[in-house]
GUMARNU-409144 format. One line per field, with one value per residue: x, y, z of N, C-alpha, C in turn; residue number from 1; residue in one letter. Coordinates in steps of 0.1 Angstrom, whole numbers. Layout:
n_east: [X,...] $
n_north: [Y,...] $
n_up: [Z,...] $
ca_east: [X,...] $
ca_north: [Y,...] $
ca_up: [Z,...] $
c_east: [X,...] $
c_north: [Y,...] $
c_up: [Z,...] $
drenza: [NUM,...] $
pakol: [a,...] $
//
This chain:
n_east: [859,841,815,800,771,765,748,726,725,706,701,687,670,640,638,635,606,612,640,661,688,710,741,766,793,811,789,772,750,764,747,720,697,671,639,651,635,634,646,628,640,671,698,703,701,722,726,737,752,779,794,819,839,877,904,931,952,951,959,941,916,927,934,907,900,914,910,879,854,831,793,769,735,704,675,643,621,594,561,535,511,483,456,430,410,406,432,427,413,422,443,473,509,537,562,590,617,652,667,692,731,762,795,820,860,880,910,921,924,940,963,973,957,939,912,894,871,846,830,803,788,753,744,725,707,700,711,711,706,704,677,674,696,711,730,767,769,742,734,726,740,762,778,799,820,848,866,892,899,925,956,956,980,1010,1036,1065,1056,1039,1061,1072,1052,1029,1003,984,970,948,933,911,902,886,873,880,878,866,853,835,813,811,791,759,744,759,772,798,832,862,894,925,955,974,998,985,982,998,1023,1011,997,971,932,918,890,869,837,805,806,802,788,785,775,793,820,823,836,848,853,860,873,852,841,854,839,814,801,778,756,741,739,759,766,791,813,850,875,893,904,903,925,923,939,949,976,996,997,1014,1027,1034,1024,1016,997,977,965,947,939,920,899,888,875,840,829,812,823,834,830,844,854,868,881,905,917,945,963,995,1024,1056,1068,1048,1051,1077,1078,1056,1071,1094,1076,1067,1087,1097,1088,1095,1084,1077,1105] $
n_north: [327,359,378,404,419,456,480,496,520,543,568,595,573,552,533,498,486,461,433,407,393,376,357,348,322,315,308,296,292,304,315,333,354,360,382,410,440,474,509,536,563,568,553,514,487,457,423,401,371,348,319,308,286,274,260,261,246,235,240,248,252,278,295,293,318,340,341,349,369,374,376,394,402,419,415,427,424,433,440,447,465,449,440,461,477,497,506,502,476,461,436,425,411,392,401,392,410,419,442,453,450,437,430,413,415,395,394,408,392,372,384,389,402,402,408,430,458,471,496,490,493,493,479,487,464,453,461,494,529,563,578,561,555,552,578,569,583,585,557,533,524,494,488,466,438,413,385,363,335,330,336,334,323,323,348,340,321,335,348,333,337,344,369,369,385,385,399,401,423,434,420,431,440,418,389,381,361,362,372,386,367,342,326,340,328,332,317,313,298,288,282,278,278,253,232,226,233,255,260,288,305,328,335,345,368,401,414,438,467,488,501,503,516,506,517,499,472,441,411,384,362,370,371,367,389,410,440,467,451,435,447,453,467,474,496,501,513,536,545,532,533,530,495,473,453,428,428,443,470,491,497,519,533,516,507,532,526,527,497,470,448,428,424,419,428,419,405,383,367,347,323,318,296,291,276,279,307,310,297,313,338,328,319,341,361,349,365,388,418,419,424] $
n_up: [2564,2566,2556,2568,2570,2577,2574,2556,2530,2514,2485,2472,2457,2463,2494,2502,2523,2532,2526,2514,2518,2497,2496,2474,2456,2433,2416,2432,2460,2491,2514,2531,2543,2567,2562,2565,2580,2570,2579,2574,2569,2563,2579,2577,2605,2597,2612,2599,2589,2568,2560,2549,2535,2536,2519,2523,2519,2498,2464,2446,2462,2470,2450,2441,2458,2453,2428,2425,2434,2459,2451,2463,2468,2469,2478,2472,2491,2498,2510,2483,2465,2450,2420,2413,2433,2463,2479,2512,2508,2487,2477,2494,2482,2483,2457,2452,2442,2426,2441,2442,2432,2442,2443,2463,2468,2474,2476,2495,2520,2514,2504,2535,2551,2581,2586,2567,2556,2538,2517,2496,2463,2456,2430,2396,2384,2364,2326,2314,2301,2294,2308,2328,2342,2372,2389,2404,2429,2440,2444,2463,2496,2511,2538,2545,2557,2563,2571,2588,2606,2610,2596,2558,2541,2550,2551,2541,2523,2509,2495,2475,2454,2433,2418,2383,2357,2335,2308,2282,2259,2234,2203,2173,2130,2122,2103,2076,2082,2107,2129,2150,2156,2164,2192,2211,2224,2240,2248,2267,2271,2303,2328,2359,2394,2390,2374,2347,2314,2321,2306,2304,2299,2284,2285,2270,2250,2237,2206,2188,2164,2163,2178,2218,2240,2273,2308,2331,2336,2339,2355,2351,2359,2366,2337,2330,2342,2334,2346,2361,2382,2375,2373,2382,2402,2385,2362,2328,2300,2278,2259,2232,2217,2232,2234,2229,2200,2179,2153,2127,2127,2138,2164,2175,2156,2144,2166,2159,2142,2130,2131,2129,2162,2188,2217,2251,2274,2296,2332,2342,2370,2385,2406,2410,2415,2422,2398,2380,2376,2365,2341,2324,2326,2308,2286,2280,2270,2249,2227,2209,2211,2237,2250] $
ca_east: [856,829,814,790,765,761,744,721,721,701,707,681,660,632,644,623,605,618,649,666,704,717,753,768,806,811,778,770,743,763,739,708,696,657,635,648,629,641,639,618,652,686,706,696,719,718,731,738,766,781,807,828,851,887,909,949,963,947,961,930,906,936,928,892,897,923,900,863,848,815,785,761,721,702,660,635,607,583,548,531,492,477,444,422,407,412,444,419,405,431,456,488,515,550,565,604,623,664,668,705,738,774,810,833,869,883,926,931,927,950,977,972,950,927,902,887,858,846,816,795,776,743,743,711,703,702,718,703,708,698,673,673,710,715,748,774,764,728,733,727,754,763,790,802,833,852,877,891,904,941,960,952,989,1023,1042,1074,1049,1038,1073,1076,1037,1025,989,986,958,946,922,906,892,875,878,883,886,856,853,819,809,810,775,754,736,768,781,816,839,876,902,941,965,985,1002,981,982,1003,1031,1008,988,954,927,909,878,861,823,793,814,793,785,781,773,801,830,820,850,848,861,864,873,845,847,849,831,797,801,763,749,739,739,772,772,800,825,856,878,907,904,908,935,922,955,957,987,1007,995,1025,1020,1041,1019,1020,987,974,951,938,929,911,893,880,864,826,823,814,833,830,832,843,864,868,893,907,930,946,972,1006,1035,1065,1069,1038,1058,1089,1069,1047,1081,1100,1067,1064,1104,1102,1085,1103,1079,1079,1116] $
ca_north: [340,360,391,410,433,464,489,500,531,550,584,596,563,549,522,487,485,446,429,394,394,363,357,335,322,303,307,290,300,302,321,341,362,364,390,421,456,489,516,543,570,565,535,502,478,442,413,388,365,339,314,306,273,277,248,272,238,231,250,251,266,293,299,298,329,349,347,347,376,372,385,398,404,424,413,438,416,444,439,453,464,450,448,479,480,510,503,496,464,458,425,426,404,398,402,394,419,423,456,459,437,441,419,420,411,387,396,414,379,362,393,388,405,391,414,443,466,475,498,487,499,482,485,480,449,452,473,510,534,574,589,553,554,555,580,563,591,581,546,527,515,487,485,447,434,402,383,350,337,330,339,323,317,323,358,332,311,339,353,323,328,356,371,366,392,383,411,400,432,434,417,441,431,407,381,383,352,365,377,387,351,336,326,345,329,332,311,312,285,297,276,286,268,238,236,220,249,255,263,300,309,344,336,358,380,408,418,453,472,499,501,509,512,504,523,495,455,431,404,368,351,379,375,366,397,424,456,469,450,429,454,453,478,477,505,499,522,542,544,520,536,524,481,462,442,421,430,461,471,507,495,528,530,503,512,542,526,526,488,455,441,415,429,414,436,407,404,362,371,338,326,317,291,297,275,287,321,308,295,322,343,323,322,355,361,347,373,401,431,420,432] $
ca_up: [2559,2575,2552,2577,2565,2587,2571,2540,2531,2500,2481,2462,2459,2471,2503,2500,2540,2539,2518,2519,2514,2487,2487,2460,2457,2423,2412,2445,2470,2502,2524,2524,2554,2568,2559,2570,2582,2567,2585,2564,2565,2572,2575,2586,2608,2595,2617,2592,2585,2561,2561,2534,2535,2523,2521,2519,2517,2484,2453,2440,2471,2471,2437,2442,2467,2446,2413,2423,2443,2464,2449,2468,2462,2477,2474,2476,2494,2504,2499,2472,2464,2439,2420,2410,2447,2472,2490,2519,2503,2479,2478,2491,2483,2485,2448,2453,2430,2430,2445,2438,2436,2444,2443,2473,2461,2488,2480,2511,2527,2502,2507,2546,2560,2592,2584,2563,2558,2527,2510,2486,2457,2452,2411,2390,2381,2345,2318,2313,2292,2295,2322,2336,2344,2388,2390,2414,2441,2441,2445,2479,2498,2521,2548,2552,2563,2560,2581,2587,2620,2613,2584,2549,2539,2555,2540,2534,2515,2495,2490,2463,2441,2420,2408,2370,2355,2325,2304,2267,2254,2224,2186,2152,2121,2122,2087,2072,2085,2123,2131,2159,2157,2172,2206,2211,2237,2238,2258,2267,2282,2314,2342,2370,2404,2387,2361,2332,2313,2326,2304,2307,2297,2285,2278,2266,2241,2231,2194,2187,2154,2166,2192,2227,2245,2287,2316,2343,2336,2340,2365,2341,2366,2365,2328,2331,2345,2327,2350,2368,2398,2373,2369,2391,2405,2373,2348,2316,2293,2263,2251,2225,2213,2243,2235,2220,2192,2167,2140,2117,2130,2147,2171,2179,2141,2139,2173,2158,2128,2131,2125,2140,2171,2198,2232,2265,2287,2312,2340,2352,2377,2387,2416,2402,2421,2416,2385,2370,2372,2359,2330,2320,2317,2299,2274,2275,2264,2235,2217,2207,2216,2249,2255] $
c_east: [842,823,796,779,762,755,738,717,718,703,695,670,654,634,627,622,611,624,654,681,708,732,758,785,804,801,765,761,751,756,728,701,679,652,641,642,637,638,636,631,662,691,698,712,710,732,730,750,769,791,814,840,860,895,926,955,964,953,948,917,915,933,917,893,900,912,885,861,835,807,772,746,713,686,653,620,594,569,540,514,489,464,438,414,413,425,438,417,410,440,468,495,531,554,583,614,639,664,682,718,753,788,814,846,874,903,929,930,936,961,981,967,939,916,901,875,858,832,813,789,769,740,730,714,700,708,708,709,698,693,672,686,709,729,749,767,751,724,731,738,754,775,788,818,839,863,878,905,917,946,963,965,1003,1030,1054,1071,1045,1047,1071,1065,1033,1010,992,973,958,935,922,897,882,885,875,888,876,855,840,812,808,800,772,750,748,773,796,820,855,882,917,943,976,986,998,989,992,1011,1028,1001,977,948,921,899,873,848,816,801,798,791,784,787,789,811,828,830,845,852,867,862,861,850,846,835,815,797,781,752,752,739,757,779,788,813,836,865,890,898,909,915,926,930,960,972,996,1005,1006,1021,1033,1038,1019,1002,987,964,940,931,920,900,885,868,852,821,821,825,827,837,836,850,865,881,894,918,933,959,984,1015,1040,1068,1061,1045,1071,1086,1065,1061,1090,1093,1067,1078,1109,1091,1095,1096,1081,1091,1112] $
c_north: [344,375,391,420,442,473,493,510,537,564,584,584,557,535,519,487,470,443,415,399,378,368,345,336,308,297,294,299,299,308,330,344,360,376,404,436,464,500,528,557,566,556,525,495,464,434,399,386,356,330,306,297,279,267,252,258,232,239,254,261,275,297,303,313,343,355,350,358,371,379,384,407,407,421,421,424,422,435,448,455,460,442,461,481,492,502,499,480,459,445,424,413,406,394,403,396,418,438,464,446,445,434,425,412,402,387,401,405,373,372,393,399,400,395,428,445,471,484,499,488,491,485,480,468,440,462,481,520,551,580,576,548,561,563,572,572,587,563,539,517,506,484,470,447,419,396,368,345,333,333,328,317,324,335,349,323,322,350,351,325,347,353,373,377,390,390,405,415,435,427,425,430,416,402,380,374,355,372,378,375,340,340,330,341,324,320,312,301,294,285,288,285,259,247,235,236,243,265,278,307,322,340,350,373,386,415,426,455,481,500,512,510,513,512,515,476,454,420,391,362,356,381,375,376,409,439,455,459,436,439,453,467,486,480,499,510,526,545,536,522,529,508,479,453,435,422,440,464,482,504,507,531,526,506,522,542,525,510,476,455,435,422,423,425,432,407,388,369,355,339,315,310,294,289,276,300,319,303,301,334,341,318,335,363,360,356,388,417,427,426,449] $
c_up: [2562,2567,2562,2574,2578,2584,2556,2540,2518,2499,2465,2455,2468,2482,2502,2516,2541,2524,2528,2515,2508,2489,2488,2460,2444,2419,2422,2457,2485,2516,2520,2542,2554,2564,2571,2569,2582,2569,2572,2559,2572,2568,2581,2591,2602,2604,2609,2585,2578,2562,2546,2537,2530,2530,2518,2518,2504,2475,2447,2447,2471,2461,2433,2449,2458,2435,2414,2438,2448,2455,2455,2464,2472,2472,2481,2479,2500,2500,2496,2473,2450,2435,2419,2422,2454,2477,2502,2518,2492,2486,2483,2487,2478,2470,2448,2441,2435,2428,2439,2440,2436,2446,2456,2465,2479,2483,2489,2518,2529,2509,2527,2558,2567,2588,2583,2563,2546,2522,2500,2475,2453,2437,2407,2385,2365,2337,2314,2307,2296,2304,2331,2344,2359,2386,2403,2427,2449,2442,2462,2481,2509,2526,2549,2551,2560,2569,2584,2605,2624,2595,2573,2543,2546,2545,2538,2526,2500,2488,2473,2456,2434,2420,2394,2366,2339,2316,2289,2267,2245,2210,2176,2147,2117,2103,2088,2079,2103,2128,2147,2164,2162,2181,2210,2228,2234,2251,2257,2277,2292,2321,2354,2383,2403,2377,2347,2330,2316,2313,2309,2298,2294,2279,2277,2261,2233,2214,2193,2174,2157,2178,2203,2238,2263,2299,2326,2334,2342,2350,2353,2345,2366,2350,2327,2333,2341,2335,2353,2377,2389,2373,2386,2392,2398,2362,2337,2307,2282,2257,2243,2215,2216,2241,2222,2215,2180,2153,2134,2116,2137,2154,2173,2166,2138,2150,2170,2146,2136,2122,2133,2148,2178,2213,2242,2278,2303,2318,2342,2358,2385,2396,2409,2417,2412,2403,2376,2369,2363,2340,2319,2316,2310,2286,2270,2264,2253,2222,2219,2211,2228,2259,2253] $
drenza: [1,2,3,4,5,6,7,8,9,10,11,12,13,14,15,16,17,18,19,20,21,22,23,24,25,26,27,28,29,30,31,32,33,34,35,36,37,38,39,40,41,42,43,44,45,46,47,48,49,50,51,52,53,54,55,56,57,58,59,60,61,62,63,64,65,66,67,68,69,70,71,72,73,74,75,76,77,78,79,80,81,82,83,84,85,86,87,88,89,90,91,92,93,94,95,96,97,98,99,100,101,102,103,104,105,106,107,108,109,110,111,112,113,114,115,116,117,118,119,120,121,122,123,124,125,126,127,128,129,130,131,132,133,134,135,136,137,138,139,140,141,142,143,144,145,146,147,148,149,150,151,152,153,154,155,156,157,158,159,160,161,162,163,164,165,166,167,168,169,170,171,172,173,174,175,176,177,178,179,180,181,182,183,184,185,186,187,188,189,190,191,192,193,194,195,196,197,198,199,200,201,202,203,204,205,206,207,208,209,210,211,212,213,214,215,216,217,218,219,220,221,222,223,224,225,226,227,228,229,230,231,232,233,234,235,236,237,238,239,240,241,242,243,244,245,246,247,248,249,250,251,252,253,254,255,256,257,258,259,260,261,262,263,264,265,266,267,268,269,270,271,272,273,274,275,276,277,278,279,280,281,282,283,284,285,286,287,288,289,290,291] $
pakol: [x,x,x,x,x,x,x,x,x,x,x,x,x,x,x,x,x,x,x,x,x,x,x,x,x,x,x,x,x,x,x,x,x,x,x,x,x,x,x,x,x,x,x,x,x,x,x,x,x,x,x,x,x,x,x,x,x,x,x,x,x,x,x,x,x,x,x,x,x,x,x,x,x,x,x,x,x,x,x,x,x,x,x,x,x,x,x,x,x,x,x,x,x,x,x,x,x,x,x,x,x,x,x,x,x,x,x,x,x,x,x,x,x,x,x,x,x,x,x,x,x,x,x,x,x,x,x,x,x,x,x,x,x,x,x,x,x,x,x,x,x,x,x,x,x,x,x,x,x,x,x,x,x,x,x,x,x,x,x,x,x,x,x,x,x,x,x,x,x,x,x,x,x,x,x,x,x,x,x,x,x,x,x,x,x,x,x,x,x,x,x,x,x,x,x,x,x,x,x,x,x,x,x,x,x,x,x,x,x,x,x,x,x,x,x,x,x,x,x,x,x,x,x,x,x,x,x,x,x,x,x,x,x,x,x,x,x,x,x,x,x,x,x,x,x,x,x,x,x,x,x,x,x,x,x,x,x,x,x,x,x,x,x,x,x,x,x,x,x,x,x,x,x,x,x,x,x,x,x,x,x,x,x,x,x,x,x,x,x,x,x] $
//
């Protein structure tokens, strides 16, 4: 797998004259580009490439591909003046800042395709709030591509397997004892990859005085990073009308109180054989909302 950067292009902000490119696979450095020069307007071209192992005969690197997007980082390496000196006679030095970051989703691989093209948004790099808030329009973008040099599984191979999407949203209803001062992380059992259940994971559940409701899933895996560049490309419903439940409960009710909750609005999207699928609906079955 080969994601290509071709182009950086800004809208309304200030472009850094030199940037490095980080990108990360499973919280994994797999590459990182030389200092590149940015041209002062316009786009730039970058010629830089990465390679990304996958082992399709493993259940598990197939799994790695399906559930874990690249994330890509973009470093502002410019250099800077500083000191109270003229700009003449003044210090430079290079102060390496993250400029901006962004996921690629790597399914069009998995579903078979040799190679796509995708553009970018480079998101701030921390959470913001007000006049510090980039709209989408105004954001810099980057063209890269992806591609792998024979096809990652056989369409009569993936007749027989399934994607699993798994979304924790938020906890109501909190018992006094559930405070800001504690670590909130959820987990469910599913037959992934294999027929035993697999463990799954939602860390860094967020606390909030008041319910802030989401517009776009979280990626699990970027639960770590605070700006956008975590969000993926699945909406989330405001309809809690529409969520099935076994309990004598009004979700949207309870959504509208003005009280504590635990936040995640995380996505695990996981890759399902066929008796992980046979499994998971014959668990699912035996609840009665489900019909």
């Amino acid at each position: 797998m080969i994601p290509y950067g071709k182009n950086v292009r800004t809208a309304g902000r200030p472009s850094p004259s030199e940037i490095k490119i980080q990108v990360e696979h499973l919280q994994e450095t797999i590459g990182e580009s030389d200092i590149i020069s940015c041209n002062a307007e316009g786009s730039t071209k970058i010629n830089f490439s990465v390679e990304l192992k996958v082992f399709p005969t493993k259940p598990a690197g197939v799994d790695e591909i399906v559930s874990n997007p690249v994330l890509l980082t973009v470093l502002d390496s410019s250099q800077k003046q500083v000191g109270k000196e003229s700009p003449k006679k003044g210090v430079k030095e290079v102060k390496v800042s993250v400029y901006g970051r962004s996921n690629l989703d790597l399914l069009p691989i998995f579903l078979g395709e040799r190679k796509f093209f995708e553009c970018l948004l480079l998101e701030q790099d921390k959470k913001v709030v007000g006049q510090e808030v980039i709209t989408w329009p105004n954001l810099p973008r980057m063209l890269v591509s992806a591609e792998v040099c024979e096809l990652m599984l056989p369409s009569m191979q993936r007749k027989f397997q399934n994607i699993l999407h798994v979304t924790v949203e938020s906890l109501h209803n909190l018992l006094p004892e559930m405070t800001e001062n504690i670590t909130y992380r959820a987990a469910i059992a599913f037959p992934t990859y294999s027929e035993s259940l697999q463990p799954i994971y939602f860390d860094n559940g967020a606390y909030n005085h008041s319910y802030e409701p989401e517009y776009f899933k979280k990626w699990t895996d970027f639960s770590f990073l605070e700006g956008r560049a975590n969000l993926s490309k699945y909406s989330l419903s405001q309809n809690l009308e529409e969520v099935k439940t076994a309990l004598p409960l009004d979700l949207s009710e309870i959504s509208k109180n003005d009280a504590p909750c635990v936040e995640w609005y995380a996505l695990k999207r996981c890759w399902l054989k066929k008796p992980g699928v046979t499994t998971i609906f014959n668990t699912l079955t035996r609840f009665a909302w489900f019909h």
